[in-house]
SEPA-819513 format. One line per 4 residues: number of its first residue (from 1); their letters; for each residue x, y, z of C-alpha. Coordinates in pm, 1 decimal. Each point is the difference from the previous one (the first is absolute). Example, Ala and Ser with C-alpha at 12.3 -4.5 7.8 and 13.67 -1.06 7.14 Angstrom:
# SEPA-819513
1 = AS = 1230.0,-450.0,780.0 | 137.0,344.0,-66.0
# end
This chain:
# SEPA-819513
1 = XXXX = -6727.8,8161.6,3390.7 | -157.0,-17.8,377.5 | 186.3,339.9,173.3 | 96.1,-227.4,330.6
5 = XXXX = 356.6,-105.8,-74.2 | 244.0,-242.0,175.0 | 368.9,116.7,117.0 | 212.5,-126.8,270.2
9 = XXXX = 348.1,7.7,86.9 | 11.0,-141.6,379.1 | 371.3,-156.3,-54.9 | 150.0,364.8,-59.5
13 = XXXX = 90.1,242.6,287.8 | 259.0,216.8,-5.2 | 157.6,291.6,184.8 | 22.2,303.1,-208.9
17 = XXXX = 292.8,101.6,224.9 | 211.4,-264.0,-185.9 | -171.6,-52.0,-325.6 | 153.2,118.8,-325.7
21 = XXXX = -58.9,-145.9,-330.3 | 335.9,96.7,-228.1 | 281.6,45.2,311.4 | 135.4,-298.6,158.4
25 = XXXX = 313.5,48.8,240.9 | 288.4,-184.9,-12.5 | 182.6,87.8,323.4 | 213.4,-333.7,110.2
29 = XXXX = 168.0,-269.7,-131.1 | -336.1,-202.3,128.3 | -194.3,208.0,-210.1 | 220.9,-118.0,-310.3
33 = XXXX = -6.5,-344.9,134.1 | -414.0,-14.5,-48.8 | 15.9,112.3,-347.7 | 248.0,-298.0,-70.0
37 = XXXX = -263.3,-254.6,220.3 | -241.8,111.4,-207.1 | 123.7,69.0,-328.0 | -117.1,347.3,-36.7
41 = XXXX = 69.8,86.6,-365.0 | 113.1,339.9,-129.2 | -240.0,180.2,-135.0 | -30.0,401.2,-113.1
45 = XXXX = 123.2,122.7,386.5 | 212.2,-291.2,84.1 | 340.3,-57.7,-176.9 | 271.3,-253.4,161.8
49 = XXXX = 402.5,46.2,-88.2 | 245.5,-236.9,101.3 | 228.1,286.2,-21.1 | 94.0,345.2,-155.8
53 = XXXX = 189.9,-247.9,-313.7 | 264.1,278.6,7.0 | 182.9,-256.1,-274.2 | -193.1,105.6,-238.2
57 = XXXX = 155.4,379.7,-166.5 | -353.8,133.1,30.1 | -101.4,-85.4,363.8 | -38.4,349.5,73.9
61 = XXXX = -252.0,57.0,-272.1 | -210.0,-244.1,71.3 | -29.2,94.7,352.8 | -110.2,329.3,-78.3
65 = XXXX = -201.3,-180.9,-301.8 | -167.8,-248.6,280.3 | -80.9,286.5,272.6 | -123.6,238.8,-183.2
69 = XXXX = -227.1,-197.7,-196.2 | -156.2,-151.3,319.2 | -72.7,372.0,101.5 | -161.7,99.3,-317.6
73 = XXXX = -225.1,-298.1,89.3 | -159.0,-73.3,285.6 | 297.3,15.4,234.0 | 130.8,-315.4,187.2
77 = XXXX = 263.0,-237.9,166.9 | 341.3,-97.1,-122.6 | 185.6,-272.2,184.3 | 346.9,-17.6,-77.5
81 = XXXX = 186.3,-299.3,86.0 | -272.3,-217.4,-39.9 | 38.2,-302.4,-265.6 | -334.1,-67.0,-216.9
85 = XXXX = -53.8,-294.4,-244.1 | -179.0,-15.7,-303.1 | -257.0,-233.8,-31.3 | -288.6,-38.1,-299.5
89 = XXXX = -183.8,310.0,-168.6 | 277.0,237.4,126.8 | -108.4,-44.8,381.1 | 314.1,101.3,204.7
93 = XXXX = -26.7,-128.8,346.5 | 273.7,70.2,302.5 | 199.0,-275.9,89.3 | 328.7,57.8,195.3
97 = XXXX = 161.0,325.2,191.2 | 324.5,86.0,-116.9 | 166.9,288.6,168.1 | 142.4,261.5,-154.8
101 = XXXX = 386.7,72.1,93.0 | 40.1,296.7,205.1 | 286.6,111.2,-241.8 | -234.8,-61.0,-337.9
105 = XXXX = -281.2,275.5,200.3 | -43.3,240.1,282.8 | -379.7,164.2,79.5 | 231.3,310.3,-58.8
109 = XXXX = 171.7,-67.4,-341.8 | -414.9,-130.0,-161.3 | -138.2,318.5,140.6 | 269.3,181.4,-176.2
113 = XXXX = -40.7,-217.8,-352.0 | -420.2,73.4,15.0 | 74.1,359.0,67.2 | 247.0,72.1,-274.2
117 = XXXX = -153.7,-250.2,-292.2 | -329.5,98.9,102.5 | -212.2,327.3,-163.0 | -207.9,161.0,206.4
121 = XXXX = 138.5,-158.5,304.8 | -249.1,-276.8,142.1 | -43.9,125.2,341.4 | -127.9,-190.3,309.5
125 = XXXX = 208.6,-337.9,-110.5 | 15.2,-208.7,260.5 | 338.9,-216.9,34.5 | 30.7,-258.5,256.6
129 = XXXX = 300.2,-195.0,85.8 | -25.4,-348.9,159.9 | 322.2,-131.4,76.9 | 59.1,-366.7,-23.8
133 = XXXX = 305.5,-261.2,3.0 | 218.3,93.2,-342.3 | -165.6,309.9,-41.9 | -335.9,212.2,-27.5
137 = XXXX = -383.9,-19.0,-121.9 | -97.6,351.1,-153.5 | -352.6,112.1,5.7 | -120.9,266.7,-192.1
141 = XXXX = -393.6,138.6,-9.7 | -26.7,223.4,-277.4 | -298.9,235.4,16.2 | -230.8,50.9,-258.4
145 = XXXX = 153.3,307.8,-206.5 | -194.8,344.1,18.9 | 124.5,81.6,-349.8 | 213.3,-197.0,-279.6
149 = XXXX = 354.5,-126.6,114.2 | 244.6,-65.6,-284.0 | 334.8,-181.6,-0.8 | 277.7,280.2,-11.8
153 = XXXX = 230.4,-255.9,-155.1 | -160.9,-83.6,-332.8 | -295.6,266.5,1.0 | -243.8,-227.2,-11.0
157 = XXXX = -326.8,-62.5,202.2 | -94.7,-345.5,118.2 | -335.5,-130.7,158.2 | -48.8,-346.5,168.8
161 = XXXX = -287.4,-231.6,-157.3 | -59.3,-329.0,204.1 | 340.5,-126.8,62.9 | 238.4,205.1,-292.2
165 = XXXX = 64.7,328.0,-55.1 | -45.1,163.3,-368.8 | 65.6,366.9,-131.2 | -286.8,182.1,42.9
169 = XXXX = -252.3,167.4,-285.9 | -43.2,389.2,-57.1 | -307.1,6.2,174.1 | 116.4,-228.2,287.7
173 = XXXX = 248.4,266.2,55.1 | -226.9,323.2,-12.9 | -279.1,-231.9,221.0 | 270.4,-57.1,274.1
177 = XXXX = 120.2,373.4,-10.7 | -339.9,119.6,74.9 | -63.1,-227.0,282.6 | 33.0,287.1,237.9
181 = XXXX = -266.9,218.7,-141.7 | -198.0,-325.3,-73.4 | -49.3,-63.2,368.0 | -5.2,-367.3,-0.2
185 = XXXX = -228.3,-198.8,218.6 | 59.3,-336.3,144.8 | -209.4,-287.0,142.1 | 235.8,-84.8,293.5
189 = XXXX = -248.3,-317.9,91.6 | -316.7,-108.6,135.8 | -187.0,-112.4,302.4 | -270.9,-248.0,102.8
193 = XXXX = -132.9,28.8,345.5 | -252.8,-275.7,110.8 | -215.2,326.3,200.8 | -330.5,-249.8,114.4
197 = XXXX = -4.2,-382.7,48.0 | -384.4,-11.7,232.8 | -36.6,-338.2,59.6 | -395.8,46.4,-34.4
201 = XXXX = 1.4,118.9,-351.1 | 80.2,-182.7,-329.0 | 254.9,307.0,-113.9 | 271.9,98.2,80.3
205 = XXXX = 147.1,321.4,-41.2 | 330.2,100.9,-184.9 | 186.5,371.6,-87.1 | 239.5,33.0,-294.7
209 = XXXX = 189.8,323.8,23.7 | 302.5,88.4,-260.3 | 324.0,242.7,115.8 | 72.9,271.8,-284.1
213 = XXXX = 295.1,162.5,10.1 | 127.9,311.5,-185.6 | 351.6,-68.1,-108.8 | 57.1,368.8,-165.7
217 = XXXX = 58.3,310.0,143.0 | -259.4,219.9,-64.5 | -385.3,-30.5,98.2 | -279.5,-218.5,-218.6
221 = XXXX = -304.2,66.1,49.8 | -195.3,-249.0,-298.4 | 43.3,-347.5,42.2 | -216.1,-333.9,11.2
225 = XXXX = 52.9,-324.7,132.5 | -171.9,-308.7,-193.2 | -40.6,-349.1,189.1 | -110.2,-273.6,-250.8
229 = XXXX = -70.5,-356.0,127.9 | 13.6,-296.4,-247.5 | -277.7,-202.8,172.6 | -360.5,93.1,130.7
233 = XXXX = -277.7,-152.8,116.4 | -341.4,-6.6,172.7 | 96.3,-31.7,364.3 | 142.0,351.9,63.8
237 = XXXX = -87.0,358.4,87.7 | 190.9,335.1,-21.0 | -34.2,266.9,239.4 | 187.6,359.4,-48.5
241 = XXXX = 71.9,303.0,254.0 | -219.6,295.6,-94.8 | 257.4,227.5,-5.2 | 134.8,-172.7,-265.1
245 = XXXX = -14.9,12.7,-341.5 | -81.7,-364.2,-216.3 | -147.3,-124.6,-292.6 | 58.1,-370.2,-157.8
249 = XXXX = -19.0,-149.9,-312.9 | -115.4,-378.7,-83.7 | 223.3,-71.9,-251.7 | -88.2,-332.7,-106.9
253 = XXXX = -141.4,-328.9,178.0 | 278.5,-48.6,213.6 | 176.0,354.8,10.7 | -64.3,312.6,225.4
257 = XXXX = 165.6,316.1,-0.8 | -66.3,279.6,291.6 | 105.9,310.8,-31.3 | 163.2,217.1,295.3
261 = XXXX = 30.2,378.4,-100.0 | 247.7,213.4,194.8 | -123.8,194.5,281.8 | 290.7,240.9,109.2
265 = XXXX = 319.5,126.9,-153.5 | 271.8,-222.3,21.0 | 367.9,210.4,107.5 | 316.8,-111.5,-112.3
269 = XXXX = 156.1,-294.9,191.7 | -359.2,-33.7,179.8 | -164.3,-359.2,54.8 | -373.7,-43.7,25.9
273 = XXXX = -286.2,-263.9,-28.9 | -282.1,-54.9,-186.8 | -244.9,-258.6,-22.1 | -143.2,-54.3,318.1
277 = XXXX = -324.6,-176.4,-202.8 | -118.4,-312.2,187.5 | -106.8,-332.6,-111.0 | -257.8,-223.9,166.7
281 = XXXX = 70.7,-378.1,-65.5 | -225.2,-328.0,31.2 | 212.5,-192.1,186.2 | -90.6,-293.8,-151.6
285 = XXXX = 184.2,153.2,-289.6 | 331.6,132.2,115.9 | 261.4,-260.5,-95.5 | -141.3,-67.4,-326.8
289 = XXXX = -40.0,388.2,-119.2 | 418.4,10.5,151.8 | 61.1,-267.3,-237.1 | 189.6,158.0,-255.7
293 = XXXX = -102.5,336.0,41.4 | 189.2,255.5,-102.2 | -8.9,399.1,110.7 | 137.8,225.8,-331.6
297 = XXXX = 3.7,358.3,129.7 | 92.7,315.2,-296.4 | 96.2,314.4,178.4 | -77.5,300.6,-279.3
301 = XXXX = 140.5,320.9,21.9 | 143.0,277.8,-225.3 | 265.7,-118.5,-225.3 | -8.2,-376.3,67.6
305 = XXXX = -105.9,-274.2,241.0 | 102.7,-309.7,193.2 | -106.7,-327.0,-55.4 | -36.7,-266.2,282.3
309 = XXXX = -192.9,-335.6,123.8 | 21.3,-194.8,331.2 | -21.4,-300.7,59.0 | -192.5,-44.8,321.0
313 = XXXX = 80.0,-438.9,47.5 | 354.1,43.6,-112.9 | 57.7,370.4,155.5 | 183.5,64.9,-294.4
317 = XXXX = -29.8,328.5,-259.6 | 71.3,41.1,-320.9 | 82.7,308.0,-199.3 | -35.7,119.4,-344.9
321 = XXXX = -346.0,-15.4,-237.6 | 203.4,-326.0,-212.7 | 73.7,-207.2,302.6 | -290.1,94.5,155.6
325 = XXXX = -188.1,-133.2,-340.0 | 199.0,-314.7,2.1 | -102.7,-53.8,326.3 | -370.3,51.1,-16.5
329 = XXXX = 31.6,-197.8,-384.7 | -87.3,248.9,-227.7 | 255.2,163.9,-303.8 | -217.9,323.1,112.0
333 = XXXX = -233.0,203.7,143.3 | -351.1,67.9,-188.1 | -260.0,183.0,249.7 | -337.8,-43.0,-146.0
337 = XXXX = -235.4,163.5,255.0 | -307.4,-166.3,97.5 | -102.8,244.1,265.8 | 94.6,291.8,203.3
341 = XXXX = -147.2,171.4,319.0 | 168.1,280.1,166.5 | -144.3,-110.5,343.5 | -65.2,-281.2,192.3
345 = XXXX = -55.8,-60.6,387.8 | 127.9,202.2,207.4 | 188.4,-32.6,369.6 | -144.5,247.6,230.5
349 = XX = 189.1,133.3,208.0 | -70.5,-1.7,379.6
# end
């Protein structure tokens, strides 16, 4: 296979400022309003309650039960006093706010109920309050747990998968607890900057650059980035910074994987980039090579790894190694190198 390759992503720009791949904010009732507009389903770090169903003897476990299972996931959003309706496969959309009574729930009294049914207390819960006519919309963003959170009520630990919550496996529980002294990493999104459009050449120019962040508290120092993309062709180049450190694999006729190995320590709670390769496109060729294409970026690092495509014509991502297989059409992943360099052409610096 010919070594000039195509790659463009001229419809995707984004401000690294604002981009995040797992956190969305829900801060108003507008906010809530758009996920009902556009029937944004629940999904592992988004959870809608029409209330706290304090008929039911139990409601207090299955707070704690619903909570704490969202932190010994990923971490995400609970909207309380939000209807949702079920529709086919299990899909739960929103559909109607419906405040909660200021005598059924206080911001105080929920606080209070997390704390005490709660083991180790979840810190950093956000709770927001937006009052309405009859009552209140509660907003909870549960972080991502540092170590295994179980329900003080029944003993038990709980993790969210997709849209339900189950008790979690032996190893879940030890995996979670060491998530301190694992260090995870996270992809926290991606960027495409259209760098060179010269209207006397037949290229133009394009840099992808991914934001890692180090969701732990103490320092990694070993980690690797992957960037795979599900179709090539003959129509582009790559270019990479010499003080970088690349290599790519062809893994089939219409797959490509590059490599980005890390170049610095990466602190606790630090963000940094890496990337910065360049791609020079026919631009004959740019809307059919965006056509579909799909950007599936692996993150490695020790103890685990994190799993996420974009979407550059949707601006959409997609986390998790099965989705991200659904998506690209495949039950897995089978790399079958054809070749592998550990350098290509390099960007000089001035």
């Amino acid at each position: 296979m010919p070594m000039s390759l195509l790659i463009h992503w001229g419809l995707f720009h984004r401000d690294f400022s604002n981009t995040n791949v797992r956190r969305m904010t829900i801060e108003s009732i507008a906010d809530i309003q758009f996920l009902i507009d556009n029937s944004v389903e629940e999904s592992t770090e988004l959870e809608y309650k029409r209330s706290f169903a304090k008929a039911n003897p139990k409601w207090k476990e299955e707070l704690a039960k619903d909570i704490s299972a969202m932190a010994n996931a990923n971490g995400g959003i609970f909207i309380y006093g939000l209807a949702e309706k079920n529709v086919s496969n299990g899909l739960s959309l929103p559909e109607l706010i419906t405040p909660i009574p200021s005598t059924e729930m206080t911001k105080d009294q929920l606080s209070q109920l997390l704390s005490s049914n709660i083991t180790p207390k979840i810190n950093n819960i956000e709770i927001s309050v937006l009052p309405q006519e009859g009552g209140n919309v509660f907003i909870l963003h549960v972080p991502k747990g540092i170590t295994a959170h179980q329900n003080k009520i029944n003993h038990l630990y709980y993790i969210r998968r997709n849209a339900t919550v189950e008790v979690m496996e032996d190893y879940e529980i030890r995996d979670v607890m060491n998530r301190q002294s694992n260090t995870p990493l996270e992809i926290d999104g991606c960027g495409l900057y259209k760098t060179k459009n010269d209207p006397y050449s037949n290229k133009v120019e394009y840099t992808f650059m991914a934001k890692i962040q180090n969701v732990g508290h103490s320092v990694c120092e070993v980690y690797k980035l992957n960037v795979y993309f599900n179709k090539i062709s003959l129509h582009c180049e790559f270019s990479f910074p010499s003080n970088e450190n690349f290599s790519y694999t062809a893994l089939d006729a219409e797959r490509l994987k590059i490599s980005c190995r890390y170049q610095e320590p990466i602190f606790g709670g630090e963000t940094l980039e890496m990337g910065h390769f360049v791609l020079h496109i026919d631009k004959d060729h740019e809307e059919e090579f965006l056509d579909g294409l799909i950007i599936d970026m692996i993150l490695f690092y020790p103890g685990g790894s994190c799993d996420v495509a974009f979407i550059p014509s949707e601006q959409r991502y997609v986390e998790g190694r099965d989705k991200i297989n659904t998506l690209l059409g495949r039950d897995k992943r089978i790399d079958y190198p054809i070749l592998e360099v550990d350098s290509f052409k390099k960007i000089e610096k001035n």
